[in-house]
C-alpha positions in Angstrom: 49.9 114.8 83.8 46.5 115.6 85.3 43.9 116.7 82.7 40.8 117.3 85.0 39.7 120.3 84.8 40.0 122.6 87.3 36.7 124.8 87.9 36.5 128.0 90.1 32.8 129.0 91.4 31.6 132.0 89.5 28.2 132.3 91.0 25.9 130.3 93.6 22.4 130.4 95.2 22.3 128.6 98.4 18.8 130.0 99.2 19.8 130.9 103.1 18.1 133.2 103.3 14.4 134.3 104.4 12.8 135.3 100.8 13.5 134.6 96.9 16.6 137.2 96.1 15.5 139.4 94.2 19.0 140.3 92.7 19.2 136.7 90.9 15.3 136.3 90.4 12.6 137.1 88.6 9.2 135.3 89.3 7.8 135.6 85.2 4.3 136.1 85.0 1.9 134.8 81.9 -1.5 134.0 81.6 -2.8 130.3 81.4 -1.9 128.9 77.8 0.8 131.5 77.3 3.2 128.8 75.9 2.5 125.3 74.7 -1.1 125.2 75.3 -0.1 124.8 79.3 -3.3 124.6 81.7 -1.2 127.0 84.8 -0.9 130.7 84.9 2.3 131.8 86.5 2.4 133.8 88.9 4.6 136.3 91.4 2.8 135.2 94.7 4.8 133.6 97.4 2.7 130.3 97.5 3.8 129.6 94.6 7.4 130.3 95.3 9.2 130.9 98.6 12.3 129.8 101.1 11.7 127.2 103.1 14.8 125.1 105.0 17.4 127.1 103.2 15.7 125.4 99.8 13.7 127.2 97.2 10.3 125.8 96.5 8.2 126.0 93.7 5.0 125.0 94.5 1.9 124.0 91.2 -1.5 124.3 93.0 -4.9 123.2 91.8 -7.3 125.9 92.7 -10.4 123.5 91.9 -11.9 120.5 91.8 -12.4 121.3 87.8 -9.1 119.8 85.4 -9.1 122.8 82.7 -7.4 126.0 81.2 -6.6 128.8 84.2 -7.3 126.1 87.2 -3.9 125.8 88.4 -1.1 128.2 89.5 2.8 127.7 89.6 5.9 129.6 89.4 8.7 130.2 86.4 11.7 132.1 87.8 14.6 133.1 85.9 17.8 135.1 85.9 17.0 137.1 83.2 18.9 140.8 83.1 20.6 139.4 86.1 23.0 136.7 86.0 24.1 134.7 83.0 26.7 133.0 81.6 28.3 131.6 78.4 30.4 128.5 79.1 30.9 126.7 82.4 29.8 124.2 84.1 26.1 124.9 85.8 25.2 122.4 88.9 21.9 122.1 90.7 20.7 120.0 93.7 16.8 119.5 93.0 14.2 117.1 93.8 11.4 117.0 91.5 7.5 116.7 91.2 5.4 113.6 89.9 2.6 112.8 87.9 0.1 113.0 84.8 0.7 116.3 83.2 3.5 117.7 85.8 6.5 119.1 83.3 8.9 120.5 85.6 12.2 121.9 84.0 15.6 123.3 85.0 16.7 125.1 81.9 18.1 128.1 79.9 17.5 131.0 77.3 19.7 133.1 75.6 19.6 136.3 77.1 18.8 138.0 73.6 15.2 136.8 73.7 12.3 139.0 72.9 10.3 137.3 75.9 13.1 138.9 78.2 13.2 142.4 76.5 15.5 141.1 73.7 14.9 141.7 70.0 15.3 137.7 69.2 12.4 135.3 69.1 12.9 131.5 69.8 14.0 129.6 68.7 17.1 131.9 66.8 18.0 132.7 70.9 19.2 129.2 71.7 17.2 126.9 74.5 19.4 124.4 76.2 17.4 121.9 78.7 19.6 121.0 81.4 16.7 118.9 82.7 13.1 118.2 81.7 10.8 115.4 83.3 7.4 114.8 82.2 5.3 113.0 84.6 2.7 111.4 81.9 5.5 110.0 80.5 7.6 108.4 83.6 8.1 109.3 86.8 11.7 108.1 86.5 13.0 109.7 83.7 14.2 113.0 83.0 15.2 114.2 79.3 18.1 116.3 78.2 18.2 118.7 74.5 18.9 122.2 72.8 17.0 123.7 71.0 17.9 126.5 67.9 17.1 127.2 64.4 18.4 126.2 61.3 20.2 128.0 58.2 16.9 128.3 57.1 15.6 129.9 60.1 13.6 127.1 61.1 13.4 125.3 64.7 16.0 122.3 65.0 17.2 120.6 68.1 19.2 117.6 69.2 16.2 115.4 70.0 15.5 114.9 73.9 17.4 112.3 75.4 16.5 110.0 77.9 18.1 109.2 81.2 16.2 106.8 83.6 17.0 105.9 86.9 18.0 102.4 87.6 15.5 102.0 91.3 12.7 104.6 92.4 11.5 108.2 90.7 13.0 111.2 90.7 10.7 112.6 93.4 12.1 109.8 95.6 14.8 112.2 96.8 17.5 115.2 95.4 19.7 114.8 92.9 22.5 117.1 91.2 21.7 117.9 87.6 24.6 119.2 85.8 25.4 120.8 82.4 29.1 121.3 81.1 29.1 123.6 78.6 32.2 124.9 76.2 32.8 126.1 72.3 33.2 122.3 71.5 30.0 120.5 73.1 27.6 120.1 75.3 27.8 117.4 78.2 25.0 116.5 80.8 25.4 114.6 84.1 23.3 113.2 87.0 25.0 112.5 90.3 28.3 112.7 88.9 27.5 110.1 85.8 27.7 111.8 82.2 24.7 110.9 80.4 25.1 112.9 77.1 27.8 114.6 75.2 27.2 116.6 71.8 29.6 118.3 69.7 28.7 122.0 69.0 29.3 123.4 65.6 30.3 126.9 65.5 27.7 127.8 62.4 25.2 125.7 62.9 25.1 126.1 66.7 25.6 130.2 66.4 22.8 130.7 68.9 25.0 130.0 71.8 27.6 132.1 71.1 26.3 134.2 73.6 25.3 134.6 77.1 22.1 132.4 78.8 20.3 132.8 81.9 18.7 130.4 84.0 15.0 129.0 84.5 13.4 126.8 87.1 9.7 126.5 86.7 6.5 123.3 87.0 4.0 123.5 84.1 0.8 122.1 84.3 -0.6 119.9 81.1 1.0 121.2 77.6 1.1 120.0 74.0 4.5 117.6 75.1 3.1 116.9 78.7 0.0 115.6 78.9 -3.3 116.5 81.0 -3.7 116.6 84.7 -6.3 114.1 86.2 -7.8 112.5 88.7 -5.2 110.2 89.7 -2.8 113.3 89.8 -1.9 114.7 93.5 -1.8 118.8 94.1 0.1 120.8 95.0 3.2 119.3 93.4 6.5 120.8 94.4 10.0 120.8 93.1 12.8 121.7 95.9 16.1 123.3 94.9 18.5 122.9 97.2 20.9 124.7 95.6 22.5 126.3 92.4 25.8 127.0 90.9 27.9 127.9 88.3 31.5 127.5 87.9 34.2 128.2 84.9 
């Protein structure tokens, strides 16, 4: 008998062509410090986000010489209000950024959320982290986690998880960067090698019993990140080759 499962492509960004598609994007934009105390300001302008060799770049740029609140720009783009998904397995080909205070993250919200047009704050909407690297931290490590709130209404989450890479860093070269995701649990893989599996309780977990959509975006600094400095090299970019999402 053969029990692997058999998954049909739902959905895919290959980035081919000349500019961001505007039918699965949205470039988000927020003021410096909008969320976790970050030092960037996203924004909707092409250098911070554009096509370039049939990838998708998103580009963190230092505007000064000065390390500070509103010095920096980057990009967050998401799928919100225009593709999402509950269940199935979601696969990405990215290389990312490096260094003090770069937090690049490949990630998703449920698409309830009052930041999208929802009526649900976080963390009640459900955050699942298919990948979160935090340069301060290591180079060669990315993290994995969920986030959602608890019977008393209060933020919980699994508690990021580690996965290091036995030779180099992660902005070495591309890897894939996948989350499979059922009623049962949770599983996360790099290049094919599953790094995390947790069980998902139907009560506990009631946040994701609904659709997400998807995120890509480089913070700059933040309360988890870390501060920018002098040894840290601008503009940072992280390259998506591409993304898809079977069931």
């Amino acid at each position: 008998m053969n029990n692997k499962k058999e998954w049909t492509l739902v959905w895919a960004d290959e980035f081919e062509g000349s500019t961001i598609d505007k039918n699965n994007w949205n470039f988000q934009e927020e003021s410096a410090g909008r969320f976790n105390k970050e030092w960037q300001r996203y924004t909707n302008s092409p250098e911070n986000a554009y096509i370039e060799n049939n990838q998708l770049v998103i580009k963190a740029i230092h505007l000064s010489d000065t390390h500070g609140l509103n010095q920096y720009t980057s990009a967050r783009l998401n799928t919100a209000h225009k593709q999402a998904w509950q269940y199935g397995k979601i696969s990405a080909r990215i290389k990312l950024p490096e260094g003090e205070g770069i937090w690049p993250a490949f990630w998703m919200l449920g698409e309830n959320i009052d930041e999208n047009g929802g009526d649900t704050p976080w963390p009640q909407c459900g955050e699942i982290d298919i990948l979160e690297l935090y340069g301060s931290r290591c180079n060669a490590t990315i993290e994995v986690n969920f986030h959602f709130d608890n019977p008393d209404g209060k933020h919980s989450q699994m508690g990021a998880y580690p996965f290091k890479l036995k030779k180099g860093n992660f902005s070495d070269d591309f890897h894939i960067f996948e989350l499979e995701w059922s009623a049962e649990a949770f599983k996360w893989y790099v290049d094919g090698e599953c790094i995390k599996i947790t069980r998902l309780d139907q009560k506990i977990h009631k946040a994701f019993n609904q659709k997400s959509f998807l995120l890509l975006n480089i913070a700059v600094g933040g309360e988890e990140a870390g501060r920018p400095n002098t040894s840290t090299s601008f503009p940072q970019c992280m390259i998506v080759d591409w993304i898809r999402v079977y069931q």
